[in-house]
N, C-alpha and C positions, 0 to 999 in steps of 0.2 A: 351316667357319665363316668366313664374310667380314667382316672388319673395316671398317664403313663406318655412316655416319650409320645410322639405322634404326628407321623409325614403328613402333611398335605399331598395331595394329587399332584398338584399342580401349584411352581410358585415363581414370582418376580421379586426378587427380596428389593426391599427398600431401606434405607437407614436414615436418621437425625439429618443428615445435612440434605436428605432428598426432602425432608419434613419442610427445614429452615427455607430451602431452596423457594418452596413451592407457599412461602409466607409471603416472601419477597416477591415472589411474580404475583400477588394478590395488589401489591402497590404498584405495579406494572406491568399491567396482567396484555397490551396491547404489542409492548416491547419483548418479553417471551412469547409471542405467542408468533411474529415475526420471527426471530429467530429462530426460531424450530422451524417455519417454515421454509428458512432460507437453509438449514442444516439439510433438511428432508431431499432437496432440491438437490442439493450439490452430491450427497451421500449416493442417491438415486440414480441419479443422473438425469431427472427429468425438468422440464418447463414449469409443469404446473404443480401445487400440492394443495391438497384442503384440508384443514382439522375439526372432528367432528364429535362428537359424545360418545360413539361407541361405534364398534364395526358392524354393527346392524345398521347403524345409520349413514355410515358409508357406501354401503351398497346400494340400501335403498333410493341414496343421492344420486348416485350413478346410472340406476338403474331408469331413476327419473329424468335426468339429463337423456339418456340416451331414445327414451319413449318420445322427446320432443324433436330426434332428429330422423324418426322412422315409422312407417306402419306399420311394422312389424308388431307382433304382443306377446312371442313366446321365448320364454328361459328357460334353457334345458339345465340342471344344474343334477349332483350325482346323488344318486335315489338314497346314499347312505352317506350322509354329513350333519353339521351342526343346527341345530332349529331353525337357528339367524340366520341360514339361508333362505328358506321356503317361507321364512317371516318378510323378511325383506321384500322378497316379491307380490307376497300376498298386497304389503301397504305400499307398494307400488303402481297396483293396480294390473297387473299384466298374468298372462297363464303360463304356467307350474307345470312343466315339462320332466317329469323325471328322468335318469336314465339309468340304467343297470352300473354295478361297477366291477371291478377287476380285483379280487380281494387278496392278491397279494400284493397290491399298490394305493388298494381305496381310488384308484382313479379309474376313469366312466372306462366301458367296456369297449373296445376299437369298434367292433363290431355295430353294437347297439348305436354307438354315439354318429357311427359312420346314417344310418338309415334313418337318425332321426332328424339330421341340419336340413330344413328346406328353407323354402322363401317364405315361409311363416315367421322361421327364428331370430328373431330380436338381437340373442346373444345367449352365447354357450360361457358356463361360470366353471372355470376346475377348481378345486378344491385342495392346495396342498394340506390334507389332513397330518398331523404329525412333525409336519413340515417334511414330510416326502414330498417331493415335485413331480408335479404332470405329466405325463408326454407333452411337452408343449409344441412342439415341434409339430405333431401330429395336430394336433388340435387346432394349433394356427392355421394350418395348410386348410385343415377340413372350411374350417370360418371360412378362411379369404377365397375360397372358390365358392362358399355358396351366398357371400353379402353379408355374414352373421359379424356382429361384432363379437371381439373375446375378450373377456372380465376374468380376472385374474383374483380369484380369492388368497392372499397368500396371508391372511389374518394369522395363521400361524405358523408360517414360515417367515417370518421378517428374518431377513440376513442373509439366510439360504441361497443357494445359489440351479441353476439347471444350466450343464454345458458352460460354466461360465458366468453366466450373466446372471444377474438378480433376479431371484424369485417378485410378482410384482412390476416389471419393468416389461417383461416379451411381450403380453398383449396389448390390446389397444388402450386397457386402462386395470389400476391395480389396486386392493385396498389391502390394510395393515390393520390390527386391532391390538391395541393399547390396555385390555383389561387387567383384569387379576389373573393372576397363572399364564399370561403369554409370555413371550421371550424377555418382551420390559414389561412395565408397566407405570402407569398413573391414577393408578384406581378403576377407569374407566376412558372410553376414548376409540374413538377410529383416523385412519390417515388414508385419503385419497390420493393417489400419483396416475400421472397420465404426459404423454409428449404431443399429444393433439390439442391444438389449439382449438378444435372445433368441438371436441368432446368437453375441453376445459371452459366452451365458454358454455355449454349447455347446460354440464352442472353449477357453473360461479352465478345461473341464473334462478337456481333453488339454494344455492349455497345465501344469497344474497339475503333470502330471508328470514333465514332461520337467528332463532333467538341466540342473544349471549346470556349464558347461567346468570341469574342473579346473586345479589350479598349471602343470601340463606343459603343458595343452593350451592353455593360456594363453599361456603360456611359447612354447609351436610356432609363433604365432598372432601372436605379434609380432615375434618374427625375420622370418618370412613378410614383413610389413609395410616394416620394415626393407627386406629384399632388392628388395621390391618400387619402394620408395619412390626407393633408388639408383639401378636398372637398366632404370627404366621411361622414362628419359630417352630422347631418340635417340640421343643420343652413344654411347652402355651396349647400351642395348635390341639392338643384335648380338649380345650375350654368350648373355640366356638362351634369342636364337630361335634360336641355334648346337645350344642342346644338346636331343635331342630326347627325352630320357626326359622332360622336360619336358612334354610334349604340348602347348605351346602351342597358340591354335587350332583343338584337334582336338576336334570333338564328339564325345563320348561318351553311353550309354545307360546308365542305372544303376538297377538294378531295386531297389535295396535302399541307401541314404544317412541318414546321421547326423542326427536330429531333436532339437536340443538348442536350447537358450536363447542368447540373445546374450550376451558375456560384457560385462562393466564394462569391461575397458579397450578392446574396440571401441565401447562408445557413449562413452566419453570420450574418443577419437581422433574422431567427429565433434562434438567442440564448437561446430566454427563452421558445420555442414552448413548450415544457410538462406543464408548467402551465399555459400558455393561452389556451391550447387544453384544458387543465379541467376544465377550469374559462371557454371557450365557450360552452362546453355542457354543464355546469350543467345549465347555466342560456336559452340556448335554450330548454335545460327540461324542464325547468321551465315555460316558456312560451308556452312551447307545452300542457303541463297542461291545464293552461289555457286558452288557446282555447279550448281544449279537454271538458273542465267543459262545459263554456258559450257556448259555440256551439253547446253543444248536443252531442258531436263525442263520440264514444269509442274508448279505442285503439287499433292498427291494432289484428286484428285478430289471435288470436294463439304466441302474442307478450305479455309475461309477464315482460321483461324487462323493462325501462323508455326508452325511444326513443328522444335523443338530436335532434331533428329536424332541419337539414340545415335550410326549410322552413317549414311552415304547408300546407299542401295541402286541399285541398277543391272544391267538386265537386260541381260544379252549378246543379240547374234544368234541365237547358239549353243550348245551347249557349248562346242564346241570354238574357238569364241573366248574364250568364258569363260577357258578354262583358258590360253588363249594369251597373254591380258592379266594373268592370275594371276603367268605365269610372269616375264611382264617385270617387275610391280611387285617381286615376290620381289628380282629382279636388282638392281633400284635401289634397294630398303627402301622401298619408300612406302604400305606397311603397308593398301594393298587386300588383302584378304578375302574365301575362301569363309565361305559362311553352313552352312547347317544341311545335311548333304552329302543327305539324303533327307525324300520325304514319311512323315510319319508312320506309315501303315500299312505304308510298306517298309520301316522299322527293322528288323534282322534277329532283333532278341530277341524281339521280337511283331507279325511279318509273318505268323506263322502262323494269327493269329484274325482275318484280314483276307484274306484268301484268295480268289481273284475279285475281288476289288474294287478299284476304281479312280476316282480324283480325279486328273485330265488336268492342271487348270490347278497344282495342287500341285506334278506330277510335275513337268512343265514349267516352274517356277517354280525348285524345286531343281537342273535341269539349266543355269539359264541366271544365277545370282543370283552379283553380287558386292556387298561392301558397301567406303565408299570412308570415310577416317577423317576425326570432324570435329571430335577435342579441343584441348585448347589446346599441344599439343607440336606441331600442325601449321602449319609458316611459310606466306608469300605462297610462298614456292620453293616450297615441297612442292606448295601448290596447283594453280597452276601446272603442273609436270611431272607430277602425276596425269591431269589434267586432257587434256594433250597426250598420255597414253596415250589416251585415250576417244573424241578427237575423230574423228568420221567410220568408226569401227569400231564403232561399237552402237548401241543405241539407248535410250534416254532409258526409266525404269523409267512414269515417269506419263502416258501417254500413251493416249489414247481407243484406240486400236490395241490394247492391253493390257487394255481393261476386261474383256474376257470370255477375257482368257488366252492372246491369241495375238500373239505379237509377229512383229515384220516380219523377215527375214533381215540381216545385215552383208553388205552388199557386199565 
């Protein structure tokens, strides 16, 4: 354990009066929990909203809801995203459709995505990774001509926008995720939006069942908060990447996860979510900028928007550059990040129904990806000496050389 300033990856700061807030909606845990709902709604611009423990189990709601309105059983979702996607559907019970992706956008391959939709698919999931946005556009068109419904992953884009409109809101239904290191946070948590009446009432009929958190689990759930709120600082933040029962960082695969309700005092700990969501993107803008500058990157491709970046991403050479610049951020704490360590079908709990099969620009994608932090615990210094790790040792993730997956070597 080294004792030294120390970025987190990835952060949603919290302070005292989000602590006090989220006490208080513990004594009226039904009345916050309303009005968030009614916030979500109006913010949105949608009918329906539902709160839910995590955005794994958002999806998973959704994905159930929509199994009850179709015989369809496949979800195409992008061969290179976060676990909680391909977890989701596993405990949903339907088939795990990969596709290829576009790796200067992380989003599904036109190509690929185009020969995969038949009248088998269920629902095609985009993925704004980064909070880059889809081709939504494309992808709706694709759905609505072949019957598929579109599910709109924008867990880490909340705020974002494509063309306009809210990331979340274009497809037939959208989910947001509430963890640690998303744009807010409450510790933990997912949020459902949708304008179909008929979609909202398929999931309000698994929504209906599901448990509210008890006194302990409550109880668990704001200590968490707590610990997190102190140590998530850089001063701190050495403390809990020292300890590794922790698993900081580590991506995990979970076949089987808690589908419960949000509690009261997590939507009363966001009271003031609409102006910390815009106080965190502008200044993730901002920082995405510049990297964008110093780094050489353009931005993504066919994206005329400003892009709040959860993280910056960035494609090594190599691996084993990857891992070479992993190692020195480690050394200084400047809280660079591996991403997702594998493509989806090589997951090792369900590589076995994927057997033969291969997504290059995925694979290739997961061997060379780091992501660079752009919350507001990050100084001009921090940027700076991140930055001076990068220069002239990789290569910039947006880059026309990348559109079909092949990037150039580090010198």
């Amino acid at each position: 354990m080294k004792i030294q300033r120390t970025i987190s990856p990835a952060v949603a700061p919290l302070d005292w009066r989000d602590l006090l807030y989220a006490c208080a909606g513990s004594l009226n845990g039904q009345g916050a929990l309303s009005a968030l709902e009614s916030e979500v709604r109006e913010y949105f611009g949608v009918r329906h909203a539902f709160l839910v423990s995590s955005g794994k189990a958002a999806l998973t709601l959704i994905l159930l809801g929509l199994k009850d309105l179709s015989s369809r059983d496949e979800v195409i979702i992008p061969a290179y995203t976060c676990y909680s996607v391909p977890s989701s559907v596993i405990k949903s019970g339907l088939k795990l459709s990969p596709c290829d992706i576009n790796a200067s956008t992380f989003d599904f391959d036109s190509a690929s995505l185009d020969r995969m939709v038949t009248e088998r698919t269920l629902c095609v999931v985009p993925c704004h990774l980064f909070g880059i946005s889809a081709e939504m556009d494309r992808i709706k068109r694709i759905c609505g001509e072949r019957g598929a419904y579109l599910v709109e992953d924008a867990a880490q884009a909340m705020g974002g926008t494509y063309k306009g409109r809210k990331l979340g809101t274009i497809g037939d239904v959208g989910l947001f995720s509430l963890g640690r290191g998303k744009n807010i946070t409450c510790g933990s948590g997912g949020i459902i939006v949708t304008n179909s009446d008929r979609i909202a009432g398929a999931i309000r009929a698994h929504y209906e069942k599901l448990e509210c958190p008890g006194l302990l689990e409550t109880l668990a759930e704001w200590l968490r908060l707590v610990f997190m709120a102190v140590f998530i600082h850089p001063a701190l933040y050495w403390f809990p990447a020292g300890l590794p029962f922790l698993k900081l960082g580590e991506t995990v695969f979970h076949r089987d996860f808690p589908t419960r309700r949000l509690s009261g005092m997590q939507a009363a700990s966001l009271h003031d979510w609409k102006k910390r969501l815009e106080q965190s993107n502008k200044l993730r803008t901002a920082n995405g900028r510049y990297f964008e500058e110093q780094l050489g990157a353009t931005r993504a491709l066919g994206r005329e928007e400003p892009v709040p970046y959860l993280r910056f991403p960035f494609l090594a050479g190599s691996k084993q550059r990857r891992d070479w610049i992993f190692a020195r951020s480690n050394e200084q704490g400047l809280g660079v990040s591996l991403m997702y360590p594998k493509a989806v079908h090589q997951i090792e709990e369900i590589q076995a129904d994927f057997r033969g099969m291969t997504f290059p620009t995925a694979e290739n994608v997961a061997d060379r990806l780091l992501a660079l932090p752009t919350h507001s615990y990050l100084s001009g210094t921090d940027r700076e000496a991140i930055c001076e790790l990068f220069k002239g040792i990789g290569d910039p993730v947006f880059t026309r050389e990348h559109e079909a997956g092949v990037g150039q070597s580090c010198r």
